[in-house]
Backbone as CSV, one residue per row, in Angstrom:
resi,resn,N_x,N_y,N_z,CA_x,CA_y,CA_z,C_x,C_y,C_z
1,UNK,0.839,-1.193,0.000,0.000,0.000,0.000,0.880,1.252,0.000
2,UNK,1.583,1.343,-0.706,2.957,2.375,-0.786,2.230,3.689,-1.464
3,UNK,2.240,4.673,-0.333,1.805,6.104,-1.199,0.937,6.616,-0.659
4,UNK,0.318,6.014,0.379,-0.532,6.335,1.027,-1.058,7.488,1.806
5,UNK,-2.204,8.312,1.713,-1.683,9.126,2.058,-2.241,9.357,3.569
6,UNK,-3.186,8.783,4.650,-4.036,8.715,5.237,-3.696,7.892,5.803
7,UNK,-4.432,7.948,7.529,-4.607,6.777,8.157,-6.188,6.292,8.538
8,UNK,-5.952,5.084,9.497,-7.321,4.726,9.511,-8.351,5.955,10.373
9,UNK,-7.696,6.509,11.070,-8.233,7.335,11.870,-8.455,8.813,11.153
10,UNK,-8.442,8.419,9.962,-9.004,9.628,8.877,-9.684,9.104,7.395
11,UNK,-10.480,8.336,7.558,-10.930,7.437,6.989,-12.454,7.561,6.749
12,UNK,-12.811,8.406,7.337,-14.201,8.541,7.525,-14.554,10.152,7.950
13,UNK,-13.477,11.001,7.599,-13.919,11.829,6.923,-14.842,12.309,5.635
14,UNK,-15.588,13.426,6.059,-16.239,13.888,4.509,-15.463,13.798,3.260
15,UNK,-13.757,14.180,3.285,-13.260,14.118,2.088,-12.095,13.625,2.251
16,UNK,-11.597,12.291,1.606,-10.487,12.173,1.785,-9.749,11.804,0.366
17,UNK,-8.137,12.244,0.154,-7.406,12.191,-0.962,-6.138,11.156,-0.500
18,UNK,-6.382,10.005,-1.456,-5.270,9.453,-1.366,-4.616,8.956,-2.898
19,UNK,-3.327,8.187,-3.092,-2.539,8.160,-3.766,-2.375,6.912,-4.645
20,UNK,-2.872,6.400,-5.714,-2.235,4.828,-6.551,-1.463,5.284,-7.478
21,UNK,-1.166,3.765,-7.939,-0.310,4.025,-8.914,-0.588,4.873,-10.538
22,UNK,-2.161,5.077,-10.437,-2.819,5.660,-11.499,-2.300,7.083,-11.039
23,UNK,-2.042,7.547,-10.133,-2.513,8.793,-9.778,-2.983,9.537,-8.346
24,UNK,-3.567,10.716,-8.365,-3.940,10.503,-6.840,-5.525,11.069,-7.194
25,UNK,-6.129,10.977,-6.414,-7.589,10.468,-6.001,-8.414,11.305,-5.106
26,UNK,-9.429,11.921,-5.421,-10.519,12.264,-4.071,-11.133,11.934,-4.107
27,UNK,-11.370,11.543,-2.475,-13.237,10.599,-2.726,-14.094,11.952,-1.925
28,UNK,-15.209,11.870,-2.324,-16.297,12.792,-1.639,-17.312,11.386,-0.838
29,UNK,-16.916,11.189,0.138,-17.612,10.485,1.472,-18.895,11.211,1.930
30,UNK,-19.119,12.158,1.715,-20.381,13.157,2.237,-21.634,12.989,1.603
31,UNK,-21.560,12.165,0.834,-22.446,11.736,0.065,-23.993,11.430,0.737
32,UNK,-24.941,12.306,0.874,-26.186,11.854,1.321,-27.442,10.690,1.052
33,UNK,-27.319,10.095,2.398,-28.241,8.701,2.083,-29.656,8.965,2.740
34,UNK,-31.002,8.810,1.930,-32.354,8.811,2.299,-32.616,7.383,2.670
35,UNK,-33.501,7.631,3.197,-34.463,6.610,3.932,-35.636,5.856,2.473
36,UNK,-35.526,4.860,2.515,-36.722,3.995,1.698,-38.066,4.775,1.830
37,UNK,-38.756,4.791,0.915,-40.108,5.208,1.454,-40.967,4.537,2.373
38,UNK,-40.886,3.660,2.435,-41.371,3.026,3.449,-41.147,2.772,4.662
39,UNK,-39.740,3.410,4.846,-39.761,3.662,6.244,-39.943,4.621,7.069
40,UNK,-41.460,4.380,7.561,-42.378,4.926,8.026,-42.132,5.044,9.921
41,UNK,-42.319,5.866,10.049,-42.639,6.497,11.864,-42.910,4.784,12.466
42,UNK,-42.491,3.948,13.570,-42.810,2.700,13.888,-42.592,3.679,15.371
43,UNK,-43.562,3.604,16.454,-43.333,3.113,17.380,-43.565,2.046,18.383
44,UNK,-43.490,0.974,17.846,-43.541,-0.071,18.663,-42.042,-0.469,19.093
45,UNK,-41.645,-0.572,20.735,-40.720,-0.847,21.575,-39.976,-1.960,21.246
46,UNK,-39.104,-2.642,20.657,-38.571,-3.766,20.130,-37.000,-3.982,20.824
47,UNK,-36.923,-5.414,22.299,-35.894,-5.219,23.060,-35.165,-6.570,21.776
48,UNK,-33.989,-6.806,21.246,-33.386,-7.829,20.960,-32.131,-8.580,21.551
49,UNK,-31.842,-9.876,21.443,-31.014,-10.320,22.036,-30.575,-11.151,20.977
50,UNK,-29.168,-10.853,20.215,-28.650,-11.255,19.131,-27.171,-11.747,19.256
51,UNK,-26.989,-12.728,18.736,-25.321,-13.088,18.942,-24.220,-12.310,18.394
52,UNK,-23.272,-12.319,18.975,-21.895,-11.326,18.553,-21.371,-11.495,17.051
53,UNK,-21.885,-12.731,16.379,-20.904,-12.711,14.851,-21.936,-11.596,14.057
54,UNK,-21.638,-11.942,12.379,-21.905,-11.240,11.357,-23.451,-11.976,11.180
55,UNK,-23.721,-12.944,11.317,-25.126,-13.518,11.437,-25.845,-12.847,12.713
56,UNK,-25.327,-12.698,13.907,-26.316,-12.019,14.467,-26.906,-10.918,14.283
57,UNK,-25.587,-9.866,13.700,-25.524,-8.313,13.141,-26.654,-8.755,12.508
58,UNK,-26.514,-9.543,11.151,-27.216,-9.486,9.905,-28.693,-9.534,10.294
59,UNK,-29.210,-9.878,11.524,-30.804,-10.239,12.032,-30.950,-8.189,12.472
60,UNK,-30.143,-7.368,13.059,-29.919,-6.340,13.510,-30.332,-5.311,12.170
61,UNK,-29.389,-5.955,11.148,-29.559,-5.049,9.913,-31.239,-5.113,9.414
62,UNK,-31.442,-6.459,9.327,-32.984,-6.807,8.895,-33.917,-6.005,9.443
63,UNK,-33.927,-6.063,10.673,-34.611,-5.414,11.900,-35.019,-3.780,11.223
64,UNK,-33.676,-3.003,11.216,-33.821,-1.936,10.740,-33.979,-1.651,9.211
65,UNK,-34.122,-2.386,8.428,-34.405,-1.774,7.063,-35.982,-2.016,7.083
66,UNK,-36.341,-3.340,8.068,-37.955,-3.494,7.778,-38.632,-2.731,8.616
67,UNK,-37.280,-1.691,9.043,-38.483,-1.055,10.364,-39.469,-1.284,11.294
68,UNK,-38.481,-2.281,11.937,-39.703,-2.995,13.110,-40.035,-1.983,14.161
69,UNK,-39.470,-1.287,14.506,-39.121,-0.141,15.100,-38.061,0.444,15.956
70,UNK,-38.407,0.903,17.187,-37.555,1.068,18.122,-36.664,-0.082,18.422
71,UNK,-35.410,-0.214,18.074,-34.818,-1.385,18.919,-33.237,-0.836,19.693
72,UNK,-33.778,-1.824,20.743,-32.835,-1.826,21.899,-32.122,-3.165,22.213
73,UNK,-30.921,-3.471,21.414,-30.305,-4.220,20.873,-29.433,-4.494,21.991
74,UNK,-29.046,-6.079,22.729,-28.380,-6.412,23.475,-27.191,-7.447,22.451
75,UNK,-25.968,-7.719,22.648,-25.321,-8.713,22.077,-24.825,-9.533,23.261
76,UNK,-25.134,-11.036,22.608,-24.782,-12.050,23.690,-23.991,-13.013,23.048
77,UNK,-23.195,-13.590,24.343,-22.488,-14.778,23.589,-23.457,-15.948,24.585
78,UNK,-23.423,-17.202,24.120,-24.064,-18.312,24.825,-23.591,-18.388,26.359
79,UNK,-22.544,-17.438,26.999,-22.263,-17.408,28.322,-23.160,-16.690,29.070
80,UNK,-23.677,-15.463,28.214,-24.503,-14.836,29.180,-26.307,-14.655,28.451
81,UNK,-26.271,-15.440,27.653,-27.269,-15.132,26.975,-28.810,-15.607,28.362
82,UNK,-28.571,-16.375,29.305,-29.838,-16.841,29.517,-29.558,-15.809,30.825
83,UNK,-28.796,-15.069,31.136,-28.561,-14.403,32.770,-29.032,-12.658,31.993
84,UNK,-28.987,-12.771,30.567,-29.569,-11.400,30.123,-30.790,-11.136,29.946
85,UNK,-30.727,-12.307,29.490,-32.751,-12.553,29.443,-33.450,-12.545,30.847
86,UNK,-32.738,-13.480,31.592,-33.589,-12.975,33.146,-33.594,-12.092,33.323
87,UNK,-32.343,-10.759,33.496,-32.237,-9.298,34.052,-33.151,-8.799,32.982
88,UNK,-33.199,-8.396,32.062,-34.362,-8.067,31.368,-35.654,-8.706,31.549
89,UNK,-36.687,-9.472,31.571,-37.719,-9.997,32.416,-38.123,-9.119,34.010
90,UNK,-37.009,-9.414,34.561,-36.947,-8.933,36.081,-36.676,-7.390,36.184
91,UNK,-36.989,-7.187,35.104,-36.485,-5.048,35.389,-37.214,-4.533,35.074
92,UNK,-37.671,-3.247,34.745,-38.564,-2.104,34.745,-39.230,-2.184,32.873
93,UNK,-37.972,-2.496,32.545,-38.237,-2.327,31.067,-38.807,-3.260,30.171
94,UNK,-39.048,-4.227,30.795,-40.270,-5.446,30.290,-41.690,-4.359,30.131
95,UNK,-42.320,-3.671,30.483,-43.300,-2.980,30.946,-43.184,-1.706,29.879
96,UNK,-42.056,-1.342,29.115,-41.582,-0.308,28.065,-41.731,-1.208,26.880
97,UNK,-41.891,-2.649,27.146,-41.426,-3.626,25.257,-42.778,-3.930,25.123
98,UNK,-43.039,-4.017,23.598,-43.959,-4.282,23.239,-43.676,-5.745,22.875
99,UNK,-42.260,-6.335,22.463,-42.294,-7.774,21.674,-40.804,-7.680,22.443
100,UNK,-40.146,-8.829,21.555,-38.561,-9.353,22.440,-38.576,-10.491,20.952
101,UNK,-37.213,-10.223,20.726,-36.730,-11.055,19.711,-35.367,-11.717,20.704
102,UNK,-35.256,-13.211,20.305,-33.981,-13.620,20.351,-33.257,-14.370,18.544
103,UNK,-32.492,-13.478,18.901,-32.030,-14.431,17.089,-30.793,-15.102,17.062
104,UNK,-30.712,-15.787,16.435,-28.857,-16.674,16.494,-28.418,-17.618,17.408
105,UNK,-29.560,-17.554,18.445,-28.355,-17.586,19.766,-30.063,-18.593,20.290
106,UNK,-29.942,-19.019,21.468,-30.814,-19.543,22.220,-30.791,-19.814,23.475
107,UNK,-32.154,-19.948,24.002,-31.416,-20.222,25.720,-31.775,-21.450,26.367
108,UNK,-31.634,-21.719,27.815,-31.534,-23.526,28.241,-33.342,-23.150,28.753
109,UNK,-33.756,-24.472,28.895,-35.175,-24.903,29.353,-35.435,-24.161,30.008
110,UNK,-34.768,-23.803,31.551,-35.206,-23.575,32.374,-35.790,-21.619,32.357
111,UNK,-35.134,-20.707,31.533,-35.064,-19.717,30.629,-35.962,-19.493,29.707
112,UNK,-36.443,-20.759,28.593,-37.476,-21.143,28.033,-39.107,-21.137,29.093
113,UNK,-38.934,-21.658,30.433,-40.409,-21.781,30.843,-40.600,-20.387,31.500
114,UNK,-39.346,-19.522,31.785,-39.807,-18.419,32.007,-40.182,-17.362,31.148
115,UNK,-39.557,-17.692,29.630,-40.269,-16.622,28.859,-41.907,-17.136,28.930
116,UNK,-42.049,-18.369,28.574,-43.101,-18.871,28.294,-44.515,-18.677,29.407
117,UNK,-43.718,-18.012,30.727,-44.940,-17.384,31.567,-45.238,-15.957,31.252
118,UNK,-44.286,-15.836,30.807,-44.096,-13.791,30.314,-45.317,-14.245,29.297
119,UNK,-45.225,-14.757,28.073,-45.562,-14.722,27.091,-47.124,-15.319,27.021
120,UNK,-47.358,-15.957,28.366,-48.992,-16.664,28.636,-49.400,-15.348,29.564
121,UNK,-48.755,-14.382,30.129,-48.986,-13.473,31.529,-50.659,-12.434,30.475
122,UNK,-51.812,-12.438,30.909,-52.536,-11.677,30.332,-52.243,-10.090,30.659
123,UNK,-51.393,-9.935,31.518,-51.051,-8.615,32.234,-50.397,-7.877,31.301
124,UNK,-49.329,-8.614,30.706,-47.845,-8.140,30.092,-48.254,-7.953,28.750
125,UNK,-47.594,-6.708,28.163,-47.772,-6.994,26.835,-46.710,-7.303,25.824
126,UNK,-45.679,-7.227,26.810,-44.364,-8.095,26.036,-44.742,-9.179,25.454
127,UNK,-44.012,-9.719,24.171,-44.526,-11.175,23.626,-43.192,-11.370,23.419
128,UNK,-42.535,-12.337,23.483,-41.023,-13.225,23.118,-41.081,-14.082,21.440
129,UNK,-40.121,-13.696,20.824,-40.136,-14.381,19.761,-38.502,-15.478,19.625
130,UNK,-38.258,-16.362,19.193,-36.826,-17.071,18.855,-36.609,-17.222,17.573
131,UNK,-35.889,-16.914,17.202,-35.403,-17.504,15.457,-34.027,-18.247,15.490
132,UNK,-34.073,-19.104,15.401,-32.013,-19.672,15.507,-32.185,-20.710,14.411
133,UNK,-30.946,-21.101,14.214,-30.699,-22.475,13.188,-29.849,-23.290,13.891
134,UNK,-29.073,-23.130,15.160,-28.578,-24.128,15.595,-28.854,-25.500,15.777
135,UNK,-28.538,-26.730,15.764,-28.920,-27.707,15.926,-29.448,-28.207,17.306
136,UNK,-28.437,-27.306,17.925,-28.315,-27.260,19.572,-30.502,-26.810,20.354
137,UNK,-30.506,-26.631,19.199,-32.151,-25.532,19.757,-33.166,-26.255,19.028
138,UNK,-33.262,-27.664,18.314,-34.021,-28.285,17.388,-35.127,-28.756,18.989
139,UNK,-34.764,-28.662,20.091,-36.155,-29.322,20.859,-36.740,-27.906,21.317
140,UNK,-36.599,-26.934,21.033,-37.326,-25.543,21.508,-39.023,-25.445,20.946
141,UNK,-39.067,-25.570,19.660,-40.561,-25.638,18.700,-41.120,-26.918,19.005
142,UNK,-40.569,-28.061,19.868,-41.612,-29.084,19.834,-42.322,-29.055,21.514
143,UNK,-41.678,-27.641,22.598,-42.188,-27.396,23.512,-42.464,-25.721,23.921
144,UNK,-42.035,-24.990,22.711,-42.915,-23.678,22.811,-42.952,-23.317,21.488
145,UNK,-44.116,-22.901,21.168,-44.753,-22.191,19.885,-43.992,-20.930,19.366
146,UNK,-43.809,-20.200,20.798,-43.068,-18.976,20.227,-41.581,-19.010,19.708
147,UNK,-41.217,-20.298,19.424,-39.502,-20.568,19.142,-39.787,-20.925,17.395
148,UNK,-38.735,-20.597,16.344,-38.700,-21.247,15.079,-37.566,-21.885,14.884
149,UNK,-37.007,-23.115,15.006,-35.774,-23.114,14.393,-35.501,-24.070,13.332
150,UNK,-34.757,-24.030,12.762,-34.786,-24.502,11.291,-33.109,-24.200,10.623
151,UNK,-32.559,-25.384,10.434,-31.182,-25.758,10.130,-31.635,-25.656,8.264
152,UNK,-32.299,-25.590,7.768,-32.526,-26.017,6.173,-33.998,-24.779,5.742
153,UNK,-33.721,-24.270,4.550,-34.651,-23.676,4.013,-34.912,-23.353,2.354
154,UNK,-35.740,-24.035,1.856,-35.931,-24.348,0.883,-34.671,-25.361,0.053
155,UNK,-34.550,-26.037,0.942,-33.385,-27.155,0.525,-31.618,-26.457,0.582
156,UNK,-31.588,-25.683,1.422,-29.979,-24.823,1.632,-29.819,-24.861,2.757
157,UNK,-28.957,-24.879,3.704,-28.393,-24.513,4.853,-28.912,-22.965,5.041
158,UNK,-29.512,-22.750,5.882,-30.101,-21.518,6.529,-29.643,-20.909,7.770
159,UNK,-28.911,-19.545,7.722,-28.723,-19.105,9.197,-29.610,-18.583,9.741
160,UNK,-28.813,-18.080,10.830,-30.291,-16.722,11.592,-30.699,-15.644,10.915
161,UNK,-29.632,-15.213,10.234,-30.524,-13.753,9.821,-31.225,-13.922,8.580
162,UNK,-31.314,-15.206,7.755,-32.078,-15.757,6.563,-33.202,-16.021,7.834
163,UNK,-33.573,-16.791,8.207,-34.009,-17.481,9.173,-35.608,-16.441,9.610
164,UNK,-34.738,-15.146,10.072,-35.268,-14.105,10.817,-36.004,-13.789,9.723
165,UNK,-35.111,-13.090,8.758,-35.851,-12.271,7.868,-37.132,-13.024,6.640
166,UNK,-37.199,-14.315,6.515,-37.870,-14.503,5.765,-39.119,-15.207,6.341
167,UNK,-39.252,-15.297,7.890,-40.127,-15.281,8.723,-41.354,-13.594,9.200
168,UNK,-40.301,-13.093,8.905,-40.873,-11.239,9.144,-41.316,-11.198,7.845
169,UNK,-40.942,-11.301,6.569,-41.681,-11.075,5.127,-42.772,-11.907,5.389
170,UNK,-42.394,-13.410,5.874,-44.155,-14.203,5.597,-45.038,-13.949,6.468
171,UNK,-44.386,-12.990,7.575,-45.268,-12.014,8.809,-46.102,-11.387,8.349
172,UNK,-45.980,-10.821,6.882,-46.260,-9.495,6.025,-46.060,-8.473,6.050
173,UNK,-44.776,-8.291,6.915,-43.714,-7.374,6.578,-42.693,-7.013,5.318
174,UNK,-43.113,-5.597,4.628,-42.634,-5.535,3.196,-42.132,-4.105,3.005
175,UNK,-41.008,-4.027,2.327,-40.244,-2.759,2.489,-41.011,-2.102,1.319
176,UNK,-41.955,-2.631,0.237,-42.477,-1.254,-0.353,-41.627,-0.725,-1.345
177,UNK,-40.578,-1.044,-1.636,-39.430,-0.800,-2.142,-38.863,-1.434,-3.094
178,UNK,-38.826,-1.943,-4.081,-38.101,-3.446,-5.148,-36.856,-3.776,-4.968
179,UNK,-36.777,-1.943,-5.135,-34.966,-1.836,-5.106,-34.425,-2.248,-3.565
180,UNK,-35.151,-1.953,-2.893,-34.660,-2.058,-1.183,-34.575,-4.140,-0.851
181,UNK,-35.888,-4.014,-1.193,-36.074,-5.353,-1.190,-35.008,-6.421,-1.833
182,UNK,-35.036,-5.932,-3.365,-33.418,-6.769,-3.658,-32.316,-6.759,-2.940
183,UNK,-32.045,-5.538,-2.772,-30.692,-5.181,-1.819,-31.066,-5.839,-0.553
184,UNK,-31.680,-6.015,-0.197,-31.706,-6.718,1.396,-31.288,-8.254,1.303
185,UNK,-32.038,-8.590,0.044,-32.025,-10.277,-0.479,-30.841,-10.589,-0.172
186,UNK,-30.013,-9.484,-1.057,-28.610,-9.394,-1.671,-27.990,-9.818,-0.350
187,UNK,-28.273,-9.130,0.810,-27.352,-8.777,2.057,-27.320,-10.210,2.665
188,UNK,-28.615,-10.602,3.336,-28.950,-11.418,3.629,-28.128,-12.705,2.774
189,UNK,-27.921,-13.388,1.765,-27.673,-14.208,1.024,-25.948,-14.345,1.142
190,UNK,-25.517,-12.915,1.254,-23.946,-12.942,1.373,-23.561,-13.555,2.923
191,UNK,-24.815,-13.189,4.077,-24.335,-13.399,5.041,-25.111,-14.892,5.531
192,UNK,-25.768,-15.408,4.515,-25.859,-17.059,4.888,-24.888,-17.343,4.437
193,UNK,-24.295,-17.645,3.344,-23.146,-18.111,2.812,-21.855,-18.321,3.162
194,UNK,-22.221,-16.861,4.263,-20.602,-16.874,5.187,-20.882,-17.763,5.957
195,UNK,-22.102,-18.047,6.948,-22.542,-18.426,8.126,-22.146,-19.867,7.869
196,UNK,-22.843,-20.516,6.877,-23.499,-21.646,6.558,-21.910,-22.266,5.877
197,UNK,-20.888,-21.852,5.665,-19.492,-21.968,4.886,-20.038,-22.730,3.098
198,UNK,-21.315,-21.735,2.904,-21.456,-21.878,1.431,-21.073,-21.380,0.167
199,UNK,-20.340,-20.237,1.234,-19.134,-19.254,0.363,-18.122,-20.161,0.104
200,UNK,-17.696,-21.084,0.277,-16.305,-21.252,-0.219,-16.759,-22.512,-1.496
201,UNK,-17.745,-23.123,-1.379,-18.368,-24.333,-2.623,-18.500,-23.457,-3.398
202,UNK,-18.980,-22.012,-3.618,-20.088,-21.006,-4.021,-18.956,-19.811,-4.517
203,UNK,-17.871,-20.208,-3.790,-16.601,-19.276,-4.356,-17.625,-17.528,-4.029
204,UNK,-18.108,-17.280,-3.010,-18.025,-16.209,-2.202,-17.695,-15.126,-2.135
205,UNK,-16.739,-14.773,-2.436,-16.037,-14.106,-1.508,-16.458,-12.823,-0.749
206,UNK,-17.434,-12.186,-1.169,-17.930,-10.953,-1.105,-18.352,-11.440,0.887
207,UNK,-18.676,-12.673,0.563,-19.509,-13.195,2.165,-18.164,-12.830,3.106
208,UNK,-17.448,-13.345,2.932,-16.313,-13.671,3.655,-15.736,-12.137,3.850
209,UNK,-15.924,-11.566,2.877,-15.008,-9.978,3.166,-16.198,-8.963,4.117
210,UNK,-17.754,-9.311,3.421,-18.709,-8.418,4.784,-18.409,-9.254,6.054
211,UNK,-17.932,-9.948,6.419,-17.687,-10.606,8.030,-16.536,-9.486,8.080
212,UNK,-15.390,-9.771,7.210,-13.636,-9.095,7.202,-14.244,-7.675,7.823
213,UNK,-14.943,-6.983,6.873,-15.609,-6.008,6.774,-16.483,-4.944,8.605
214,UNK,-17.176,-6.040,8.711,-17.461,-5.679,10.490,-16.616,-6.326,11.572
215,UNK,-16.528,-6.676,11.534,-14.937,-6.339,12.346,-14.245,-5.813,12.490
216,UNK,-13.538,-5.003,11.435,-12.614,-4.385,10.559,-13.497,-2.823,11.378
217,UNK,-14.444,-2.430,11.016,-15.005,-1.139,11.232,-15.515,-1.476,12.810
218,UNK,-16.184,-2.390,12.950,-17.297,-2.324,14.016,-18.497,-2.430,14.214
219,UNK,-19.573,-3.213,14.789,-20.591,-3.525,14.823,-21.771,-2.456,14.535
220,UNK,-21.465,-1.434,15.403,-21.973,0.176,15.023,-22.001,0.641,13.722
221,UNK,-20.513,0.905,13.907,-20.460,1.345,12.092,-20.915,0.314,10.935
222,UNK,-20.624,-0.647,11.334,-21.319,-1.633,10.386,-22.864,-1.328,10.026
223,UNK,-23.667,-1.156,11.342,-24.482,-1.170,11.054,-25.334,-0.232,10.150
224,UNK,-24.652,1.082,10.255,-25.197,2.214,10.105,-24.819,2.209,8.294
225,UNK,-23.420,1.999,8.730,-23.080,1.755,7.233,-23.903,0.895,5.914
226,UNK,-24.281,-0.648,6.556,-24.937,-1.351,5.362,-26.102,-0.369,5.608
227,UNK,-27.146,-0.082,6.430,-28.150,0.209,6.338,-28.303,1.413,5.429
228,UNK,-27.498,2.663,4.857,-26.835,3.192,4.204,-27.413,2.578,2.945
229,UNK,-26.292,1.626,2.916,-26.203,1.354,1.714,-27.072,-0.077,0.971
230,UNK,-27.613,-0.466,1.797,-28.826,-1.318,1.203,-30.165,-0.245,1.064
231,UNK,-30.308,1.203,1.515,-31.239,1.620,1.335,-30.929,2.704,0.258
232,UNK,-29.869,2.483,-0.385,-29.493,3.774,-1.718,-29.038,3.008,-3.007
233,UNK,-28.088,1.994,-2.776,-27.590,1.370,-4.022,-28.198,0.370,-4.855
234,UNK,-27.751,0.201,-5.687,-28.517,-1.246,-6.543,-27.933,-1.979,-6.842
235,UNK,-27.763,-2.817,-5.611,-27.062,-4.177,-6.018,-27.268,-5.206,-7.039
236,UNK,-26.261,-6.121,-7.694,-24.876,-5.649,-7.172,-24.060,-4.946,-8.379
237,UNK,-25.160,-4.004,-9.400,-24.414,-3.209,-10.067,-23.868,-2.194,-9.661
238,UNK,-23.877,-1.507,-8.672,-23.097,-1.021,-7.352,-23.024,-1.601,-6.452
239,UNK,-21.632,-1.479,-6.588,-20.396,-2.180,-5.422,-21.305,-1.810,-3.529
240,UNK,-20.883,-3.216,-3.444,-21.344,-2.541,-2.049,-20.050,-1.596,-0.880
241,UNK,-19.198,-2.479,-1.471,-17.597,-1.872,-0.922,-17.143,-0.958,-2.105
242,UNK,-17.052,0.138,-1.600,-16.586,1.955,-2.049,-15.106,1.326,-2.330
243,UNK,-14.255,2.259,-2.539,-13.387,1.884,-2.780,-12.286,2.180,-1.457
244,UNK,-13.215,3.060,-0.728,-11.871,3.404,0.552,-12.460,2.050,1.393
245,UNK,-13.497,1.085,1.159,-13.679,-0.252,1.898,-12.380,-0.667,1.282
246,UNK,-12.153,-0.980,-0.155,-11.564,-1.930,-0.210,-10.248,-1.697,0.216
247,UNK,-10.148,-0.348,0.098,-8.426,-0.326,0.241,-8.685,-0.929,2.180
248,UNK,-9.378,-0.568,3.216,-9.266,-1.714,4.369,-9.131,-2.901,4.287
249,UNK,-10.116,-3.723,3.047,-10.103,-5.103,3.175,-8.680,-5.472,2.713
250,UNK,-8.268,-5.027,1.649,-6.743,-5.182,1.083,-5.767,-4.938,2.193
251,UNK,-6.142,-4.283,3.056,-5.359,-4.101,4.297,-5.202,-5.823,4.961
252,UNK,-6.575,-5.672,5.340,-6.380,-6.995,6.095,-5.821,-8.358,5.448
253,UNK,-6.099,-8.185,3.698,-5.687,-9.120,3.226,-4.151,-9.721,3.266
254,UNK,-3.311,-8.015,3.290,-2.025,-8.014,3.190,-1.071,-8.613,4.531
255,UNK,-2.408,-7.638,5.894,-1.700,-8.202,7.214,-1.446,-9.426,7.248
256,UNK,-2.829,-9.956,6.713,-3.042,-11.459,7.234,-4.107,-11.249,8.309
257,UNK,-4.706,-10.542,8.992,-5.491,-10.507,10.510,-6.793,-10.396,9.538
């Protein structure tokens, strides 16, 4: 990367100029992104509890392009996932949610019969939903209704955020949008592929570099970022990675990390 003229910590500026072998370069980053038309005013309270990889993100991204609404997004790893769900239950803010998603991730029985009193309580108007593909969670739907899980979909290996999102469309949830709608497909599909290791039969790579990709920036920025850009571009005759992405991913390619 010889010539460079920038670091990462100027990278995300409105304007930045750097240097190839063509020449040198300005990008205009300031570039303004609108909202889909359809994403409309939601206030319904939406608490989630999603796993730390690029499949959990990817249920996060869904969330917000279909505008479920308000969400108040927890990330768990399977260590604390069932001690988060209790403290949430047991706090003030059960009484602020209108619904509760868990995606990716799942929790043990005993966790299960307590959502499952939340979710029978005529008082509460919280409702609990599960979406996972683990194998680990295949006895959840044959002892609560409110769980989906499902290792296979339409004859493919299926993750969570396929999982999630094509459960919320047959909800009749619809972005209104063609273009949005493709681009989401788009998103979604790169990040089963990573999940499911169907990128590498499938020669991928795009899957493998949006994982490189949030990490690389950050779960935050990730997020803000695809949502960005699944709600402006038209995949995949625009790139989803700009070109100051790639010069990061080429970064990482070169480190090795």
């Amino acid at each position: 990367m010889e010539g460079v003229l920038f670091t990462f910590s100027t990278l995300f500026n409105k304007k930045t100029i750097y240097k190839t072998r063509k020449g040198q370069v300005q990008l205009n980053l300031s570039r303004k992104y609108y909202p889909a038309e359809n994403q409309q005013s939601n206030t319904t309270n939406i608490k989630m509890f999603t796993h730390t990889d690029l499949d959990g993100v990817g249920c996060v991204v869904v969330a917000r392009i279909l505008g479920l609404g308000n969400l108040h997004v927890e990330y768990c790893e399977y260590t604390n996932i069932n001690q988060a769900v209790v403290d949430f239950i047991q706090s003030k803010d059960v009484e602020k949610c209108d619904k509760a998603y868990i995606t990716d991730i799942s929790v043990t029985p005993e966790v299960a019969e307590l959502i499952e009193s939340v979710n029978n309580n005529p008082n509460t108007k919280l409702k609990f939903m599960l979406y996972d593909h683990h194998k680990t969670a295949k006895w959840m739907p044959v002892k609560h209704s409110w769980a989906t899980v499902s290792e296979e979909l339409d004859g493919r290996l299926c993750c969570g955020t396929k999982l999630f999102y094509k459960m919320m469309v047959a909800g009749g949830l619809d972005m209104g949008n063609p273009m949005v709608h493709h681009n989401l497909e788009w998103f979604v599909e790169r990040v089963n592929n990573y999940d499911t290791w169907l990128w590498e039969g499938e020669n991928d790579k795009l899957a493998k570099e949006m994982c490189d990709y949030m990490f690389l920036i950050g779960r935050n920025r990730f997020l803000d970022k695809a949502e960005r850009k699944l709600l402006n571009l038209q995949l995949p005759s625009e790139p989803f990675f700009d070109v100051v992405d790639r010069f990061m991913l080429e970064v990482v390619i070169v480190t090795g990390k």
